[in-house]
C-alpha positions in Angstrom: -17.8 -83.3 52.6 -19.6 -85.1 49.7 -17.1 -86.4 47.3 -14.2 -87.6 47.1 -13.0 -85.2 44.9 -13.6 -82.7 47.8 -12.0 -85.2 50.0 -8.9 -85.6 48.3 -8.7 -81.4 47.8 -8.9 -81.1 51.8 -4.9 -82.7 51.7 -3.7 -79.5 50.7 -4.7 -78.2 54.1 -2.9 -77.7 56.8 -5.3 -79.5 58.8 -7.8 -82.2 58.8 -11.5 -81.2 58.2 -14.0 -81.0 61.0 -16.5 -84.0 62.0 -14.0 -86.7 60.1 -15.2 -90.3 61.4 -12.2 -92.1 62.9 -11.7 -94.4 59.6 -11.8 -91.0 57.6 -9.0 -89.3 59.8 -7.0 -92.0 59.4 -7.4 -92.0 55.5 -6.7 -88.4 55.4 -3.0 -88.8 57.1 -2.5 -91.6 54.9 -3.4 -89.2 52.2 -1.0 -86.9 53.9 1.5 -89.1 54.0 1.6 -89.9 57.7 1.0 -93.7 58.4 1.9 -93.4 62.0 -1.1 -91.0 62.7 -3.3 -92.7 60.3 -2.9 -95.7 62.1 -2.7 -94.0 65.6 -6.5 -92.9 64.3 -7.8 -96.9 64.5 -5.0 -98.9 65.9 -7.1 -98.9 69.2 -10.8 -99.6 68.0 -12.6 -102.9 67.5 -15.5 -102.1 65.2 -15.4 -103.5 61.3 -14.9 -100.2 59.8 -12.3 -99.7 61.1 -10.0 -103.1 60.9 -10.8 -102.5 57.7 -8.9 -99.1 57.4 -6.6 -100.6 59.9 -5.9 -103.8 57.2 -5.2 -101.2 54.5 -2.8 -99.3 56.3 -0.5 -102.5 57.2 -1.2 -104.0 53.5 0.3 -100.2 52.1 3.2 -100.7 55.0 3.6 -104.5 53.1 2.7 -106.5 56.6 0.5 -108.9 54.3 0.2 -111.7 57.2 -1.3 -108.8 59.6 -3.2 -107.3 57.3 -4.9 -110.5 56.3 -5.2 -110.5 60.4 -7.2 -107.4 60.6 -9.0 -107.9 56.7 -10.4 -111.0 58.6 -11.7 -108.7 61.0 -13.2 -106.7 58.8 -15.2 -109.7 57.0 -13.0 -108.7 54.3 -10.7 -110.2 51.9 -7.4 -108.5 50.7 -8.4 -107.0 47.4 -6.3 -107.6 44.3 -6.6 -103.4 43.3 -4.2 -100.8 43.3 -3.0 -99.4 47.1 -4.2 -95.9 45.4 -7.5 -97.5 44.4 -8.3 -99.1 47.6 -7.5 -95.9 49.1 -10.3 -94.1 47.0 -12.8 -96.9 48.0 -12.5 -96.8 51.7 -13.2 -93.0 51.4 -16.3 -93.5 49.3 -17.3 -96.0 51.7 -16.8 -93.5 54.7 -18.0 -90.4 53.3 
């Protein structure tokens, strides 16, 4: 997978794609809809990436004080885009 126009056309299957990095799972149930697997995906790893995805996903869920929590983690700062948009640049980040 290249693009993330071919990214976001995998949501219309039933299942994820093959050889998805953890932080790309995770933002293809959020895609889907499912926060609770998106999150399962890096609730339980330690690496940047990742508290990255994992600072989005409680940001979209409106947790702002535990996002900033993992966004710190990251080395990131909350970013003052769109949820939709910040979506689309974690997956170009990823892919």
């Amino acid at each position: 997978m290249n693009s993330l126009s071919e990214f976001k056309n995998s949501l219309t299957f039933d299942t994820a794609p093959n050889n998805l990095s953890p932080q790309l799972l995770s933002l293809w149930y959020d895609g889907k809809g499912d926060w609770k697997k998106a999150h399962d995906q890096v609730d339980h790893l330690s690496d940047k990436d990742s508290a990255w995805v994992h600072a989005y996903l409680h940001r979209k869920e409106g947790d702002l004080w535990n996002a900033d929590y993992w966004y710190a983690r990251a080395k990131k700062i909350r970013p003052n885009i769109s949820l939709e948009n910040e979506w689309s640049d974690l997956v170009l980040q990823f892919l």
